[in-house]
C-alpha positions as CSV (number, residue, x, y, z in Angstrom):
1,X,112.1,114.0,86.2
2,X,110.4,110.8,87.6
3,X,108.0,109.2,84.4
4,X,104.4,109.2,84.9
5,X,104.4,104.9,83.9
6,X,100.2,104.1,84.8
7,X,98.8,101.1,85.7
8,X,95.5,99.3,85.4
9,X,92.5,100.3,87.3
10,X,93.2,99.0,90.4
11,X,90.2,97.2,92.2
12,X,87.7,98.6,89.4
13,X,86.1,97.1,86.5
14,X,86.0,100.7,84.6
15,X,88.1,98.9,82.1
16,X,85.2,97.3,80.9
17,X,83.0,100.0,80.8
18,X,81.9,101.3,77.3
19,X,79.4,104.2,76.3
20,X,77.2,101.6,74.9
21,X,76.6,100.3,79.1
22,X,75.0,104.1,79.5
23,X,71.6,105.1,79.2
24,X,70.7,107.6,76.5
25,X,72.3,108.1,72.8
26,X,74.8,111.1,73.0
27,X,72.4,112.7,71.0
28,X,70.6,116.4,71.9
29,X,67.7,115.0,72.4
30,X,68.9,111.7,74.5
31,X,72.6,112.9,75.9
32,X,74.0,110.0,77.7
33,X,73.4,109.3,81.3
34,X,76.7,109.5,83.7
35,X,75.3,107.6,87.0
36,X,78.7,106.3,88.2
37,X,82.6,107.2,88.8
38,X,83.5,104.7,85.8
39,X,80.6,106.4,83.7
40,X,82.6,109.6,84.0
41,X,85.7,108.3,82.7
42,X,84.1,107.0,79.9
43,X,83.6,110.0,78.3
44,X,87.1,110.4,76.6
45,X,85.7,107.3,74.2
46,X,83.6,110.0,72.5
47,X,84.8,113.6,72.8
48,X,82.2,115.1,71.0
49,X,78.9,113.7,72.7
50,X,76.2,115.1,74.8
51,X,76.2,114.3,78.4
52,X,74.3,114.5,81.9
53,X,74.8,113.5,85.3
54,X,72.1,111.8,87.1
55,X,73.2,111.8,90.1
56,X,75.8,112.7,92.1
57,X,79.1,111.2,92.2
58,X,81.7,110.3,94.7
59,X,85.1,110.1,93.1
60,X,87.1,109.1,96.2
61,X,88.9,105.7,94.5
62,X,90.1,107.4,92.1
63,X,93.1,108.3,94.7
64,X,94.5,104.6,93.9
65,X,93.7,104.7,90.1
66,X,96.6,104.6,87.5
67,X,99.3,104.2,90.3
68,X,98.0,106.5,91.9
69,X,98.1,109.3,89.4
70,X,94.3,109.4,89.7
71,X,91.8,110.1,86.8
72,X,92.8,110.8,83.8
73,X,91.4,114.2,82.4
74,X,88.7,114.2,80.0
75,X,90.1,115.8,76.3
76,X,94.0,116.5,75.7
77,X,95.5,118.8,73.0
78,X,97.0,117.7,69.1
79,X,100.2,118.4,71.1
80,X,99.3,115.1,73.3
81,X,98.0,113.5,70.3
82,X,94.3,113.6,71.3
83,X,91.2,115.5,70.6
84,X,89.4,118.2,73.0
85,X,86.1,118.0,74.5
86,X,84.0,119.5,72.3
87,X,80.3,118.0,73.2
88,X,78.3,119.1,76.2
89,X,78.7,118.2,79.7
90,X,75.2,118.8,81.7
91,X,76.1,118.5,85.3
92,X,72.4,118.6,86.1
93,X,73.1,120.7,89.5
94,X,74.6,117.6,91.0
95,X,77.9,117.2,92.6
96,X,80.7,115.4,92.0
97,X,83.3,115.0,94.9
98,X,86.6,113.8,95.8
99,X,88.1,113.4,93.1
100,X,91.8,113.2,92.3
101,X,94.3,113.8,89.6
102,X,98.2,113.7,90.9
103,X,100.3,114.3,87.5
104,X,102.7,116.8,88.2
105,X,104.8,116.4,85.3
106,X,101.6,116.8,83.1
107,X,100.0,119.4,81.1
108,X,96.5,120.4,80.6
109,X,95.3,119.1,84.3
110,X,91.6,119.1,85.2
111,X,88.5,117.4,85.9
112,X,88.6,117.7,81.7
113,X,92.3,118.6,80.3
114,X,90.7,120.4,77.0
115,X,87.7,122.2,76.4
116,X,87.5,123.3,72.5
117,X,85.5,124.8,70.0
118,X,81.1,124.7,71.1
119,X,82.1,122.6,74.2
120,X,79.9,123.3,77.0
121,X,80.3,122.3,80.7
122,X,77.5,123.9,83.1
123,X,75.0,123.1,86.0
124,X,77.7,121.3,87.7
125,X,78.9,121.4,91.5
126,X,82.7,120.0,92.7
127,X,83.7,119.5,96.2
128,X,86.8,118.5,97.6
129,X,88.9,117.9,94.5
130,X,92.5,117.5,94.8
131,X,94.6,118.5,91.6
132,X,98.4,118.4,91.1
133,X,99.9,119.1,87.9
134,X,102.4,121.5,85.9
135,X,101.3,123.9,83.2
136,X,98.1,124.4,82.6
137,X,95.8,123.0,85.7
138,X,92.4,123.7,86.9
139,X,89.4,122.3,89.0
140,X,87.3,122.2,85.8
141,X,89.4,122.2,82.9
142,X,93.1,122.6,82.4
143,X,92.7,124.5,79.3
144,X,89.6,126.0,78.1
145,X,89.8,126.7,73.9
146,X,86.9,128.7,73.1
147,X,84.5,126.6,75.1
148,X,82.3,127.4,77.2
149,X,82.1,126.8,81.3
150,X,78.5,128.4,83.2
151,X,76.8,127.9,86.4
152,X,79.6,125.9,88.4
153,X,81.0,125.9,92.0
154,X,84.4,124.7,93.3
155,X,84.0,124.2,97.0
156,X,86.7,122.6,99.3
157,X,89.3,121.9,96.8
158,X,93.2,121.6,96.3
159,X,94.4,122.7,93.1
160,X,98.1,123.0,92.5
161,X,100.5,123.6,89.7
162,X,103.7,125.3,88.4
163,X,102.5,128.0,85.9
164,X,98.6,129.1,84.8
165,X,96.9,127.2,87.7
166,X,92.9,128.7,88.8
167,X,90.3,127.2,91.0
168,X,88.3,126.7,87.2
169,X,90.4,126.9,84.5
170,X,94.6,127.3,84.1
171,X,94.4,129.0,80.5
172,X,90.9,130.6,79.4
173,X,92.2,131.2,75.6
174,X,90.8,133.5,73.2
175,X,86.7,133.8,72.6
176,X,86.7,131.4,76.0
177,X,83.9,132.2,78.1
178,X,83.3,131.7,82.2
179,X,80.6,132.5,83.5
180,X,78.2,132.8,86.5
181,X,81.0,130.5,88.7
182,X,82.2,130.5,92.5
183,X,85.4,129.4,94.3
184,X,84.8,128.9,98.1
185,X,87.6,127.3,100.6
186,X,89.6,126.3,98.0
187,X,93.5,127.0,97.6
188,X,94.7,127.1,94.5
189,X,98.7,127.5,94.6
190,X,102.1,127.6,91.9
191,X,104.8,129.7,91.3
192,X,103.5,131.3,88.3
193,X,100.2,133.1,86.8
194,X,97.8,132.0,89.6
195,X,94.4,133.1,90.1
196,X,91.1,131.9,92.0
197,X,89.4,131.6,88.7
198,X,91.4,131.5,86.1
199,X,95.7,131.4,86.0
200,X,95.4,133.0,82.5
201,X,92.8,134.8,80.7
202,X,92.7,135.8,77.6
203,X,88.5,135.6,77.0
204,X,86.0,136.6,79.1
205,X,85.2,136.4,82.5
206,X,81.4,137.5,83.5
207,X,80.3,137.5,87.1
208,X,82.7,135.3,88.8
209,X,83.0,135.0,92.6
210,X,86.0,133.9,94.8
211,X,87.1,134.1,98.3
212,X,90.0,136.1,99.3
213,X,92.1,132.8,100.4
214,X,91.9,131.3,96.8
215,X,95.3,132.0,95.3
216,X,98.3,131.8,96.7
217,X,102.2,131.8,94.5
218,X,105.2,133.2,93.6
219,X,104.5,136.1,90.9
220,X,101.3,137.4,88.8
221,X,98.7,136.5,91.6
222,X,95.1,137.4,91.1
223,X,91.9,137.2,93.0
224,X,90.0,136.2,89.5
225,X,93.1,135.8,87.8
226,X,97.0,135.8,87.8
227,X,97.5,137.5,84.3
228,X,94.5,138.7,82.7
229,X,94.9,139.8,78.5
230,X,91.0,139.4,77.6
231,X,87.6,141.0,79.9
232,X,86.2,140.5,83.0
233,X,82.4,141.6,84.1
234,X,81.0,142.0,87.1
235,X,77.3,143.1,87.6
């Protein structure tokens, strides 16, 4: 097994970005502003904030970031010794595109790695994302614990993986919700548990869409999902 070993930032000055540079609080009432690639990554320095995007973002140097193991998801488990996201994430109906993330030896692989308790992602549009990892891995979140993920489209993406990999989410746990979300033109491939929404569900899926194409693997393949132990809902 080859080390993930990152770099620096290559060519960037996200290094010296702090929450502090954005407009806005993190509060309900004045959720920071996210108007820029490095004001994305920033988020990991508070987990548990309020957010939204003012505009929309092109993510395309972050192909070269880390030695090229791309951006670094947003939350991680206790078993990576880090916190979820647990704040909320307004996407604003703006897009954020071409982005990368190439850790195949990695766990919990997304635009955010872990979603928990009250967090909230929605509003949010993703084109041509490209996302390699191992267990767990998704266009929005690797694995989603009890948060919640609404109103979002993954359009033109790559998402790849070993076991539990979906266009969305790799592992929607227990009282996880998904909602009102669409996977078009997007492959989403592994050898295990792999579905167009969601590689493993175990909450609740309610009106989900996705193309025919999305999934492709080995064993336990699903058009919304790959194994499914919780509800799905479509009106």
């Amino acid at each position: 097994m080859v080390r993930e070993t990152e770099g620096n930032f290559d060519k960037t000055n996200c290094n010296n970005i702090t929450l502090n540079d954005l407009d806005g609080e993190g509060s309900v009432k004045s959720p920071y502003v996210v108007t820029s690639l490095c004001d994305l990554q920033a988020i990991k320095q508070d987990l548990t904030a309020n957010y939204i995007l003012g505009t929309d973002i092109d993510a395309e140097p972050t192909h070269a970031w880390y030695n090229h193991f791309g951006f670094k998801p947003i939350g991680r488990s206790k078993y990576q010794q880090g916190k979820p996201f647990t704040g909320f994430f307004d996407g604003n109906n703006h897009t954020i595109k071409n982005l990368t993330i190439n850790r195949p030896f990695s766990n919990n692989i997304g635009l955010f790695g872990v979603i928990g308790p009250d967090g909230i992602v929605m509003d949010l549009n993703v084109e041509n994302f490209r996302i390699n990892g191992d267990f767990a891995v998704g266009g929005i979140a690797g694995y989603n614990k009890k948060g919640t993920l609404k109103n979002i489209t993954v359009d033109n993406s790559s998402i790849k993986g070993n076991n539990l990999v979906g266009g969305f989410v790799g592992w929607n746990y227990k009282q996880s919700i998904i909602s009102n979300v669409n996977c078009t033109r997007t492959l989403v491939y592994g050898e295990e548990s792999i579905g167009g929404i969601v590689g493993e569900n175990k909450g609740t899926l309610k009106n989900v869409k996705t193309t025919l194409e999305c999934s492709l693997g080995e064993n336990k393949i699903g058009k919304y999902c790959g194994e499914n132990r919780g509800q799905i809902i479509i009106d």
